[in-house]
N, CA, C and O atoms as a MOPAC input file, in Angstrom:
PM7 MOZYME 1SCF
protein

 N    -18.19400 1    11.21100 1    22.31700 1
 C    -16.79600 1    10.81500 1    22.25200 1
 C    -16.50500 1     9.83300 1    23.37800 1
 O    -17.29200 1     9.86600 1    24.32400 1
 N    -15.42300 1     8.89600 1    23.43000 1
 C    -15.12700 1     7.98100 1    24.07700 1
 C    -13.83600 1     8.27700 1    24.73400 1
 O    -12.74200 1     8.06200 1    24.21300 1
 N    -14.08900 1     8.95500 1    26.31100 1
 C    -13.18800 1     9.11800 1    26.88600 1
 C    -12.08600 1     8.24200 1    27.25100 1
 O    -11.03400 1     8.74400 1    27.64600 1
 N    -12.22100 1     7.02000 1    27.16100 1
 C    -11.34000 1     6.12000 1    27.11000 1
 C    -10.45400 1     5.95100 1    25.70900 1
 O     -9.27200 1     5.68100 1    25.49600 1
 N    -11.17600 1     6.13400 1    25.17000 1
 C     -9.81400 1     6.55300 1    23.89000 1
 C     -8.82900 1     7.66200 1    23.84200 1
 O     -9.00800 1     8.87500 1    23.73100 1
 N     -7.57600 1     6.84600 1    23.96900 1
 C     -6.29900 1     7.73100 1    23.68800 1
 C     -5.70200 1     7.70500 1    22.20300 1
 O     -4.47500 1     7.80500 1    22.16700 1
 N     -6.22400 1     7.61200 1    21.22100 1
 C     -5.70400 1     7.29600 1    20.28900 1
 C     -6.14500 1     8.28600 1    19.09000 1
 O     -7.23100 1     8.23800 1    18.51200 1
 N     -4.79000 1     9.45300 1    18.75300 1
 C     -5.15900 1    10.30000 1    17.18200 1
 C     -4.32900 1     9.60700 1    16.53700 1
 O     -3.57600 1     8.64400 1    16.68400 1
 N     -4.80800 1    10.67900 1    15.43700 1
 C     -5.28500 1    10.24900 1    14.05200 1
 C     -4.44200 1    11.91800 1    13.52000 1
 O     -4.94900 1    13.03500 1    13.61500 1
 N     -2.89100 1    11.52900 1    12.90700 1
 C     -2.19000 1    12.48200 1    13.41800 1
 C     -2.02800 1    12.95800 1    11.50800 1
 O     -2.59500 1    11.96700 1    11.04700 1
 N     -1.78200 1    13.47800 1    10.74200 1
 C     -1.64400 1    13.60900 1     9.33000 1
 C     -0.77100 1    15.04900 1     8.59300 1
 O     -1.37800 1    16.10700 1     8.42800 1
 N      0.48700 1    14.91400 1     8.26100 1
 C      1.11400 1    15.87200 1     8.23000 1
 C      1.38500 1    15.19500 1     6.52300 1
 O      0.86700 1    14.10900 1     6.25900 1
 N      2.07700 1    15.80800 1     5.63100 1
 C      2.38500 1    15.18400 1     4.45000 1
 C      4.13200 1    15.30000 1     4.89700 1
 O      4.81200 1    14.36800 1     4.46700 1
 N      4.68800 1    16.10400 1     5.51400 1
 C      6.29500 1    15.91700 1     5.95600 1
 C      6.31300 1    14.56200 1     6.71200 1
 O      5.17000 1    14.31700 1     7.09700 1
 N      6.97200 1    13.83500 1     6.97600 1
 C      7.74000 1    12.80200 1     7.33100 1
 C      8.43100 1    12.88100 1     8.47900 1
 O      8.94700 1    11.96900 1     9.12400 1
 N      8.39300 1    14.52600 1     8.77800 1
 C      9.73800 1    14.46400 1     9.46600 1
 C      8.92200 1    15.48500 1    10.40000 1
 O      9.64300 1    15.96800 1    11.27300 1
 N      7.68500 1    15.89600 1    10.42300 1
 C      6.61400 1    16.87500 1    11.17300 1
 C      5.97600 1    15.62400 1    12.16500 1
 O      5.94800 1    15.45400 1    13.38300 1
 N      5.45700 1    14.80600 1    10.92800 1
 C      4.84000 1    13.57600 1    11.56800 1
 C      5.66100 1    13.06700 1    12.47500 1
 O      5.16600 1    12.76300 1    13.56000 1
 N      7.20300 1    12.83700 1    12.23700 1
 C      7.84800 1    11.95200 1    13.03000 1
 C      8.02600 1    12.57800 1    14.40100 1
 O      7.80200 1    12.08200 1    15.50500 1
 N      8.47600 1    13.76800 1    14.08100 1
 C      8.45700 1    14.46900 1    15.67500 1
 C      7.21800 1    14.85400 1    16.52600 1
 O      7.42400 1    14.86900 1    17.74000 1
 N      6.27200 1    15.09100 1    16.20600 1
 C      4.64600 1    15.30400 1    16.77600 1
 C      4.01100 1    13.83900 1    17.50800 1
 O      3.37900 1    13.79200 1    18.56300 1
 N      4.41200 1    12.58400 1    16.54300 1
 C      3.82400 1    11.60400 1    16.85800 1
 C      5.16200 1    11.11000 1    18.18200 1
 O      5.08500 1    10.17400 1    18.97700 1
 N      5.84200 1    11.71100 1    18.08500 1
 C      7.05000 1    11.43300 1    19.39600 1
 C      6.42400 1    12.10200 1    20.84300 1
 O      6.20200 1    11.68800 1    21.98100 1
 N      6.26500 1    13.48100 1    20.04700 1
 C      5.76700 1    14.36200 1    21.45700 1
 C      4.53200 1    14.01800 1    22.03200 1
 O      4.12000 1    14.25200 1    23.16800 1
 N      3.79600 1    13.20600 1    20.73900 1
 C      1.92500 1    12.84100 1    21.27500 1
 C      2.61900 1    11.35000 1    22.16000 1
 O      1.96300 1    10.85200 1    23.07500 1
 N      3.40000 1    11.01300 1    21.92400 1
 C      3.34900 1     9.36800 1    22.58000 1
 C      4.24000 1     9.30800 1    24.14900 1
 O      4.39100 1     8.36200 1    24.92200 1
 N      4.73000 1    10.73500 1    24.22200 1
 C      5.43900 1    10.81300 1    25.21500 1
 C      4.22200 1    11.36000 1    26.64800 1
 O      4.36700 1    11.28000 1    27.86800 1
 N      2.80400 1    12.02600 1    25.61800 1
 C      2.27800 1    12.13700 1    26.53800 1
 C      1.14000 1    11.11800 1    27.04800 1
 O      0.29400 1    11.36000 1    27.90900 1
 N      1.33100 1     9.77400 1    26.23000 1
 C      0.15800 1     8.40400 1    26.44500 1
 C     -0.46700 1     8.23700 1    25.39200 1
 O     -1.30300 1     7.36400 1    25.15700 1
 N      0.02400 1     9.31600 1    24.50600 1
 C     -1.52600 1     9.32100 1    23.58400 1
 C     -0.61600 1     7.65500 1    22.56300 1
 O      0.59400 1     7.49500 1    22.40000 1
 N     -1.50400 1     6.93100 1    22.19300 1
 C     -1.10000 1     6.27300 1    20.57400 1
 C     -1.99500 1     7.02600 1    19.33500 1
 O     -3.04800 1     7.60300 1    19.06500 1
 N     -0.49900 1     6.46600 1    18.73200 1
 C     -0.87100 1     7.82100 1    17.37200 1
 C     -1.19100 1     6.66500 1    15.95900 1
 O     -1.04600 1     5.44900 1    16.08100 1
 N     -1.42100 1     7.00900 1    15.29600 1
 C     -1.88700 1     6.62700 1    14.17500 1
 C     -1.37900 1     7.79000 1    13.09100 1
 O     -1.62600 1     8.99600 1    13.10900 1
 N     -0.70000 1     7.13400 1    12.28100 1
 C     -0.01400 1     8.57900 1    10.93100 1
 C     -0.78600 1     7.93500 1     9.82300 1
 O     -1.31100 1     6.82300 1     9.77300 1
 N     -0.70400 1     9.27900 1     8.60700 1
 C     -1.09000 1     9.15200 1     7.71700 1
 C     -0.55200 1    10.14000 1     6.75900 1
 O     -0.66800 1    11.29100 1     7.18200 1
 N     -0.04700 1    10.04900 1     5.70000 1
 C      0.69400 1    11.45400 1     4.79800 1
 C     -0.25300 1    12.23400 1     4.39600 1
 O      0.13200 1    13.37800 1     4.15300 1
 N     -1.95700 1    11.92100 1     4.14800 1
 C     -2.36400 1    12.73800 1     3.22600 1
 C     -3.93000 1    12.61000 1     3.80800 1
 O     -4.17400 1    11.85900 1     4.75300 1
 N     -5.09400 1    13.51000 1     3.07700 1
 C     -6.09100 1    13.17500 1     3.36800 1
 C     -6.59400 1    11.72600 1     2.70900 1
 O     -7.20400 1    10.88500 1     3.36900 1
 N     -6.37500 1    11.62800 1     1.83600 1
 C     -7.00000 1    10.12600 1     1.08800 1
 C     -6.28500 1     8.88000 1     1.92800 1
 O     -6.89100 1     7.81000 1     1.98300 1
 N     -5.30700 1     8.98900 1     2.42300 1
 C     -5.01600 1     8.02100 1     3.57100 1
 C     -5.58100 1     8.03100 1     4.59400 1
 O     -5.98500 1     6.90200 1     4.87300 1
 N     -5.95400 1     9.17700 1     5.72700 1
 C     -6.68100 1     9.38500 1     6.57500 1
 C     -7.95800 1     8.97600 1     6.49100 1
 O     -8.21700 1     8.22400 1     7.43000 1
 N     -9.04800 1     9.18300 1     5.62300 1
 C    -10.24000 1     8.73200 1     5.27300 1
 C    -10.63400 1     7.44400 1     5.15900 1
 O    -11.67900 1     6.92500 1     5.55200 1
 N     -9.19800 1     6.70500 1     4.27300 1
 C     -9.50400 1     4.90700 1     4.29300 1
 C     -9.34600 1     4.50800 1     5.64300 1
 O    -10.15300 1     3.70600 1     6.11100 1
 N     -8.28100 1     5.02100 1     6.44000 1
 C     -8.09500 1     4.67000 1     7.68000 1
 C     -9.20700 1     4.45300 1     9.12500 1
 O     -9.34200 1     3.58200 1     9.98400 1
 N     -9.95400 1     5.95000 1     8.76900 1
 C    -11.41900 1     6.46100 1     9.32900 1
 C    -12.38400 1     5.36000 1     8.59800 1
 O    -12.97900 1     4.47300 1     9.21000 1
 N    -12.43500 1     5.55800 1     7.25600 1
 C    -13.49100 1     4.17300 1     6.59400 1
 C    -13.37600 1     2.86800 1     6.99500 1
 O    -14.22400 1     2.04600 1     6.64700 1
 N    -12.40800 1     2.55500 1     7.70300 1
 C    -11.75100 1     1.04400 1     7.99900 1
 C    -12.18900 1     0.88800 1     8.89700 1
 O    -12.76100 1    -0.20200 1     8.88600 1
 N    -12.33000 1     1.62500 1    10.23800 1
 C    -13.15600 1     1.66100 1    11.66000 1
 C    -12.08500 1     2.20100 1    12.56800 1
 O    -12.12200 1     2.09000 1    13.79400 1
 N    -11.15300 1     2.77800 1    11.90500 1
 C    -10.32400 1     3.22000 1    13.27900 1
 C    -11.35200 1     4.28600 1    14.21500 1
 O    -12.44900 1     4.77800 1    13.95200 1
 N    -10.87900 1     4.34100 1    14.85300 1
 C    -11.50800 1     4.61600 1    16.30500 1
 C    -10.74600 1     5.46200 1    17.11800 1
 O    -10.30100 1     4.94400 1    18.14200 1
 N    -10.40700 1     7.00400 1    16.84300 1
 C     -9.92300 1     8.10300 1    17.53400 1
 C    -10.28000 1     9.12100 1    18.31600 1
 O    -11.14500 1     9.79000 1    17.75000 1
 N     -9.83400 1     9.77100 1    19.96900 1
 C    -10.22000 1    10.85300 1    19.96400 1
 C    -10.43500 1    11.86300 1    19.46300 1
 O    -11.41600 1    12.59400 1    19.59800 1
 N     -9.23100 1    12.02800 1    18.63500 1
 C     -9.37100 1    13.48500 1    17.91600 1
 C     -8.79200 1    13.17100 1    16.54300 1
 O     -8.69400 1    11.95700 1    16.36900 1
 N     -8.33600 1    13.99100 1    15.40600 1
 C     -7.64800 1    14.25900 1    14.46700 1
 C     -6.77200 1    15.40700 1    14.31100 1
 O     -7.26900 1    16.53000 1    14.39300 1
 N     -5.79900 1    15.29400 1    14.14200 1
 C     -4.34100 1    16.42000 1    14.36000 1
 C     -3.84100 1    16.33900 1    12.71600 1
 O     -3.12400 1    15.43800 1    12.28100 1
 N     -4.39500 1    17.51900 1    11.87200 1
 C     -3.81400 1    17.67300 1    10.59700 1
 C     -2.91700 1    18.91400 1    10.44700 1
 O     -2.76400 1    19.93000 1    11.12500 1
 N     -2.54300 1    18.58800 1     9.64800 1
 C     -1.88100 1    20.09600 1     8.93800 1
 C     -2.92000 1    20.52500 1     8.71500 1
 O     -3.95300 1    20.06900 1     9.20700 1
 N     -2.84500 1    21.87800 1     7.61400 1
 C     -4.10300 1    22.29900 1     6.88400 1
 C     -3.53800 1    22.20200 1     5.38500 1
 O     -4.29400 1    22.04100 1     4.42600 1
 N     -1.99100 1    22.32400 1     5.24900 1
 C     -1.44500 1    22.35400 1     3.48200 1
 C     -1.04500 1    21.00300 1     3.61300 1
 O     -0.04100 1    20.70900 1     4.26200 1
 N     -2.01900 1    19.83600 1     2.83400 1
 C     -1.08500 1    19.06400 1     3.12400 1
 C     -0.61200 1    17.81700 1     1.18500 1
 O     -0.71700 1    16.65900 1     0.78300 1
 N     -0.09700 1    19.24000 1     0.68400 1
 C      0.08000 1    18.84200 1    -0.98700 1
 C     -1.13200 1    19.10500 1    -1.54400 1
 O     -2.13500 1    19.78900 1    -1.34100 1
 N     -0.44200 1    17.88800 1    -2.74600 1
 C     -1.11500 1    17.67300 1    -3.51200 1
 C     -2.80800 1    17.29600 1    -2.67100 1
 O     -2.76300 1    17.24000 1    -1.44200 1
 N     -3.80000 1    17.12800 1    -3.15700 1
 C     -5.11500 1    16.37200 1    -2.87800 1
 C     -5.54200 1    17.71600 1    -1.64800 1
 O     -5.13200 1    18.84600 1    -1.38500 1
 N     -6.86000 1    16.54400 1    -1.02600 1
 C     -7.27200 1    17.17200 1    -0.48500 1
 C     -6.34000 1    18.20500 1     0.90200 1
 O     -5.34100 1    17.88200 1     1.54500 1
 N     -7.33400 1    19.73900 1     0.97800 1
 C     -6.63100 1    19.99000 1     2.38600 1
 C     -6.79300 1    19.60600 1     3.89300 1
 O     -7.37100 1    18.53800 1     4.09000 1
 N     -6.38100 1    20.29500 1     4.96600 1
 C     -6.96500 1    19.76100 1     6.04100 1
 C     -8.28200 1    20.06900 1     6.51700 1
 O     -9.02800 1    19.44200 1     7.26900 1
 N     -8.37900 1    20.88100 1     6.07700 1
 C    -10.01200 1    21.67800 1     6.02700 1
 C    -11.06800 1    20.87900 1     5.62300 1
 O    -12.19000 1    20.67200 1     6.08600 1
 N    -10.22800 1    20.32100 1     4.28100 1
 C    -11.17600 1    19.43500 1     3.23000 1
 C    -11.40600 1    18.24100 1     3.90400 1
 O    -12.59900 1    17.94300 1     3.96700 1
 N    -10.38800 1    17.22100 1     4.59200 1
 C    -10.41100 1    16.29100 1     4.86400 1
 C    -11.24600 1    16.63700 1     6.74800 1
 O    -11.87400 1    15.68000 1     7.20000 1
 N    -11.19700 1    17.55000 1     7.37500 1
 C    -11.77900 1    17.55600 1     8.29800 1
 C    -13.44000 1    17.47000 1     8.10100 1
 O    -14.18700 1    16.63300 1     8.60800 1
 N    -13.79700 1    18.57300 1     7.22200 1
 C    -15.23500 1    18.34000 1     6.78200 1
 C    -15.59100 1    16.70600 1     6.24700 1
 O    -16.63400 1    16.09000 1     6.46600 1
 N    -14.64600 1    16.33400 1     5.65000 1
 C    -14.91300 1    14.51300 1     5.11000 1
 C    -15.16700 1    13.90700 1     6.15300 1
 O    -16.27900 1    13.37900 1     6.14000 1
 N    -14.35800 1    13.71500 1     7.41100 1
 C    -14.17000 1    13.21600 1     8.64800 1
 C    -15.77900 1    13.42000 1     9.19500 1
 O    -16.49500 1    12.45000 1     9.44500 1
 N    -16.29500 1    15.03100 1     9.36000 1
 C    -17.39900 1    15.56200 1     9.82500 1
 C    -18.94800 1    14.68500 1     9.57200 1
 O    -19.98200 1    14.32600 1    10.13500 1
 N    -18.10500 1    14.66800 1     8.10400 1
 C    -19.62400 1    14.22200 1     7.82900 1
 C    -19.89800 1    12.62200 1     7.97700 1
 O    -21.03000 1    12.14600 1     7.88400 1
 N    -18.58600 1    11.76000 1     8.24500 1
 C    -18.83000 1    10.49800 1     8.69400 1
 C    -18.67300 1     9.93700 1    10.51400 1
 O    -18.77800 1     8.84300 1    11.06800 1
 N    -18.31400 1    11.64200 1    11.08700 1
 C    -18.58700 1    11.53200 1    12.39400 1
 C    -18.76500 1    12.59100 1    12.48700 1
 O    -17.97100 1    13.19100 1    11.76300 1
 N    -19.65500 1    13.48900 1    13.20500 1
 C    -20.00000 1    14.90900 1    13.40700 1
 C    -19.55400 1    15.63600 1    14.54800 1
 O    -19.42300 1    16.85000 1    14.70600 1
 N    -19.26000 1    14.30100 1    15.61600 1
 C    -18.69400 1    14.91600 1    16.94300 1
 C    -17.08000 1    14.75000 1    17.01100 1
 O    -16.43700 1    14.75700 1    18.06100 1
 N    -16.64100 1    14.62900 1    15.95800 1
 C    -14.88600 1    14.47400 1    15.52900 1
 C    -14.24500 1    15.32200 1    16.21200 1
 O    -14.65000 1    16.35300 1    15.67500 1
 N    -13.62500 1    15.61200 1    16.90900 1
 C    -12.33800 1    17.13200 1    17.23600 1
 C    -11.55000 1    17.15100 1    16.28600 1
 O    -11.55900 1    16.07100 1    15.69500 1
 N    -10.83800 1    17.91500 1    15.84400 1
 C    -10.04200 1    18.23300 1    15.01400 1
 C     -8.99700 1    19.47800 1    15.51900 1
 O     -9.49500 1    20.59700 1    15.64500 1
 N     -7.54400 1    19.28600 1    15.80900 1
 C     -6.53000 1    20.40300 1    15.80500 1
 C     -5.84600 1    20.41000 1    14.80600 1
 O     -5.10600 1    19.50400 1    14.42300 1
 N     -6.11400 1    21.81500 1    14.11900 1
 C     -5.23000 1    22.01400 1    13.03900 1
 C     -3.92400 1    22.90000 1    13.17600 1
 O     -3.74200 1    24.04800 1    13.58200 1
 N     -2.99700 1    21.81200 1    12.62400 1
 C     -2.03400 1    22.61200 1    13.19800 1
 C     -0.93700 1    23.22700 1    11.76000 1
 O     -0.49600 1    22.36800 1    10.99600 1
 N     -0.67300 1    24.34200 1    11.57700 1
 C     -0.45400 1    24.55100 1    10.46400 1
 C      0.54200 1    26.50100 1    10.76700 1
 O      0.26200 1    27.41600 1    11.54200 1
 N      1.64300 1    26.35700 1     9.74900 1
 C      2.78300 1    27.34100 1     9.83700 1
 C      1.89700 1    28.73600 1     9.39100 1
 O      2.01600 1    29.91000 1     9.74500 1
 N      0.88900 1    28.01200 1     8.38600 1
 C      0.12100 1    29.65100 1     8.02600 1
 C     -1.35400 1    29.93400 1     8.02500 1
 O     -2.26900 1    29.65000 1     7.25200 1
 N     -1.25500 1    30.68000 1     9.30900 1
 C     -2.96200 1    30.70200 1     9.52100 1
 C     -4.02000 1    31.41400 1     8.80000 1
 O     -5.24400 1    31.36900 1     8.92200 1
 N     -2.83800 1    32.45100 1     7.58900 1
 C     -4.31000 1    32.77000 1     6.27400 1
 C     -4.76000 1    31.68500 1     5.57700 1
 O     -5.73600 1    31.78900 1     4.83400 1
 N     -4.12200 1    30.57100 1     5.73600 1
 C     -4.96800 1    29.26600 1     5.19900 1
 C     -6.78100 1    29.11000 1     5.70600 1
 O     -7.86100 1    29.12300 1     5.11500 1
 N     -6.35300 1    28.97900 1     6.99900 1
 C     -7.72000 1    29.25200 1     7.79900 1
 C     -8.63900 1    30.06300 1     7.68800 1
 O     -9.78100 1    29.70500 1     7.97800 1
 N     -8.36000 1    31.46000 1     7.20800 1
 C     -9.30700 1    32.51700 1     6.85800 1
 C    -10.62200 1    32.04400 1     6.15300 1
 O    -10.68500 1    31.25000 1     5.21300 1
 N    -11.92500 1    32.83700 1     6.93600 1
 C    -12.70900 1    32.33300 1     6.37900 1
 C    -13.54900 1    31.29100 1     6.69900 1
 O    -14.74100 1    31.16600 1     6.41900 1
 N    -12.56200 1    30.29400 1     7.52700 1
 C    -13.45900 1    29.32100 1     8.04300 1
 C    -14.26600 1    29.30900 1     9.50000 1
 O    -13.76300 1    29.88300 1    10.46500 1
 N    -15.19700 1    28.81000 1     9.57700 1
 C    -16.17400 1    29.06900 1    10.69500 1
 C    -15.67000 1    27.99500 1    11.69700 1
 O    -16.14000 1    26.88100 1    11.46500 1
 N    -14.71700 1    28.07600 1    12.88900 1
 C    -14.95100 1    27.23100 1    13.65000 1
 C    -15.88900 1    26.97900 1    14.97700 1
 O    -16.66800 1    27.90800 1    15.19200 1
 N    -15.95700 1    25.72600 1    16.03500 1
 C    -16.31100 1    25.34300 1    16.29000 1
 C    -15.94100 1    24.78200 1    18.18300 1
 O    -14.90300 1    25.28200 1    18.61800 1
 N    -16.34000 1    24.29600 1    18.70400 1
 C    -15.92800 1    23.96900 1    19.73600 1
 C    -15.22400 1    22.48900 1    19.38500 1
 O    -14.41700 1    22.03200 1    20.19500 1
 N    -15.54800 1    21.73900 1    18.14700 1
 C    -14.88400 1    20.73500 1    17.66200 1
 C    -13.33000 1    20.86700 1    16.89200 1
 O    -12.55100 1    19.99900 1    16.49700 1
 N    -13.27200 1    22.23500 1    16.87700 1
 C    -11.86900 1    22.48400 1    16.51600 1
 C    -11.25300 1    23.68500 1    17.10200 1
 O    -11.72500 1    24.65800 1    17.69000 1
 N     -9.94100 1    23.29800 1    16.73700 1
 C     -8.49700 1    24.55700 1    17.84300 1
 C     -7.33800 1    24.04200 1    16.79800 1
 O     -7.06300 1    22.92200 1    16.36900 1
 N     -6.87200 1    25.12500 1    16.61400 1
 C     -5.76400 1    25.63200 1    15.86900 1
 C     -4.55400 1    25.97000 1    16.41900 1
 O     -4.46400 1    27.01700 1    17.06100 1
 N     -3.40500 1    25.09200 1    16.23600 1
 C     -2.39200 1    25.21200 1    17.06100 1
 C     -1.39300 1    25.77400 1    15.92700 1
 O     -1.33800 1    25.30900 1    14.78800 1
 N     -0.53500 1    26.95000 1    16.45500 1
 C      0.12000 1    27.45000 1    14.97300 1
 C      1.43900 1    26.61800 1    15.59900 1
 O      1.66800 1    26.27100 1    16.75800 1
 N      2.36500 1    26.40300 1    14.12600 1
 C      3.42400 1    26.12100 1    14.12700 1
 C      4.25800 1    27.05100 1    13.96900 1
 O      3.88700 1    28.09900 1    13.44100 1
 N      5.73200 1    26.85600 1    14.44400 1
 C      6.24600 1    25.51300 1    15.24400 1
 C      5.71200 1    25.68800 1    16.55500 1
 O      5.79500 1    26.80000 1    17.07700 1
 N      5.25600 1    24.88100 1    17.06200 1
 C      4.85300 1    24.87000 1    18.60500 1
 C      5.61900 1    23.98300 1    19.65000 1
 O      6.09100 1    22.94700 1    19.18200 1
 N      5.77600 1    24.16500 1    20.69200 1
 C      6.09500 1    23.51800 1    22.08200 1
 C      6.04200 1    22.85500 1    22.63300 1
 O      5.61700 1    23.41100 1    23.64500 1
 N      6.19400 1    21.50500 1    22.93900 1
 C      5.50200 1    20.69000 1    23.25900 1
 C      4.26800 1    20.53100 1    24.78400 1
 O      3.40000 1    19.67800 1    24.97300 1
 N      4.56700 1    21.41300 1    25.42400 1
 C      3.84700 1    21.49000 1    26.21400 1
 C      2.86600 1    22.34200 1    25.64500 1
 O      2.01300 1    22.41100 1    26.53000 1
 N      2.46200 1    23.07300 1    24.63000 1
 C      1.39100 1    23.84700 1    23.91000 1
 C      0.72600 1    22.54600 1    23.40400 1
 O     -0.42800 1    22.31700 1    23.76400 1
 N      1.23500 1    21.86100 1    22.76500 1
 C      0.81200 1    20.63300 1    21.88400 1
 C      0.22100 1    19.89000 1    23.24600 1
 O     -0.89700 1    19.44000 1    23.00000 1
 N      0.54500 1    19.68900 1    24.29500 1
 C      0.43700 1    18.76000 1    25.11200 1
 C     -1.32000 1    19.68500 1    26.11700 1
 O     -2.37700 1    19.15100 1    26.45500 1
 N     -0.89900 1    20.99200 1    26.24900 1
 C     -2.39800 1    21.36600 1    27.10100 1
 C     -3.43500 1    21.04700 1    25.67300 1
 O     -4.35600 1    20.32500 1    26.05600 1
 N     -3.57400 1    21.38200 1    24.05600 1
 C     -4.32500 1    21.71800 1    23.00400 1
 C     -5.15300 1    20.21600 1    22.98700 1
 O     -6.35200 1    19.94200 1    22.94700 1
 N     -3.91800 1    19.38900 1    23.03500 1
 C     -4.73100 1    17.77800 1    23.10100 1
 C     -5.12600 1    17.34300 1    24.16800 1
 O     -5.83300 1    16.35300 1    23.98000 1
 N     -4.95500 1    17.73500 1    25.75600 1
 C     -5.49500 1    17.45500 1    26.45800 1
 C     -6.95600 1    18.04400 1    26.66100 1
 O     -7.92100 1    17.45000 1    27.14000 1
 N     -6.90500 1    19.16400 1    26.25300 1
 C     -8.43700 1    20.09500 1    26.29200 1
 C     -8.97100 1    19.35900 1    25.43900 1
 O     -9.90800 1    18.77700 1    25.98400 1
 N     -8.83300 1    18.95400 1    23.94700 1
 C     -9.54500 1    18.57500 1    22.76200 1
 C    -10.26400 1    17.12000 1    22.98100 1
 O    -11.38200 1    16.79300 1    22.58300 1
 N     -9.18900 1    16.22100 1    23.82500 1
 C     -9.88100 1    14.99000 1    23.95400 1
 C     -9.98400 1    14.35700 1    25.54500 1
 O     -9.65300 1    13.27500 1    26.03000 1
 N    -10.72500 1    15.80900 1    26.20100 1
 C    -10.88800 1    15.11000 1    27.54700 1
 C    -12.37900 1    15.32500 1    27.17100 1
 O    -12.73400 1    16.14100 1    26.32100 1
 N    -13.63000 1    14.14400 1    28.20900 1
 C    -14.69800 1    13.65000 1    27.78500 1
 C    -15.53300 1    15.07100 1    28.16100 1
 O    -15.02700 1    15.89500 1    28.92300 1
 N    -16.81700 1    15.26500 1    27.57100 1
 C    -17.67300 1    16.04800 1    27.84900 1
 C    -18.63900 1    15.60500 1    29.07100 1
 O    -19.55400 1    16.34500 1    29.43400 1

């Protein structure tokens, strides 16, 4: 990972989740990058963007989930971080995580949001 990158890769399908998260990520340096869905996120990642981490929901509609789209992410970068941040954590059940991912439940704090991304994308 490239400690000099401040820049997620933020993906909520609300409008209005995104709008306030990408407020609280920019208040702490980070630049954000939005996206409504996984099939947006992926062209974005396919295009060459270039992020510390990825900050999804996990329900995010129709298409793929965040789960789904994190494994997509995985397999075109393997050392990806990923915080999923999501209102219901039996979504998560089941899944095996990782030191590449942390689960921030909603609604959260901004200073919760603010230590989760600082741990996730400070350099190894």
């Amino acid at each position: 990972m490239k400690s000099a990158c401040r820049c997620l890769l933020l993906v909520d399908d609300d409008h209005r989740v995104r709008d306030t998260v990408a407020l609280m990520l920019e208040q702490e340096g980070f630049e954000v990058v939005e996206a409504a869905d996984a099939v947006e996120a992926i062209e974005l990642f396919r295009g060459g963007l270039e992020v510390a981490a990825l900050m999804t929901d996990v329900d995010l509609g129709a298409g793929p989930s965040g789960a789904e789209l994190a494994d997509a992410l995985h397999q075109l970068r393997p050392d990806l971080r990923v915080i999923f941040i999501t209102g219901r954590l039996a979504s998560l059940s089941g899944r095996a995580f990782d030191v590449r991912e942390a689960v921030l439940p909603k609604p959260f704090a901004s200073d919760a949001l603010s230590r989760v991304v600082k741990r996730m994308t400070a350099s190894d």
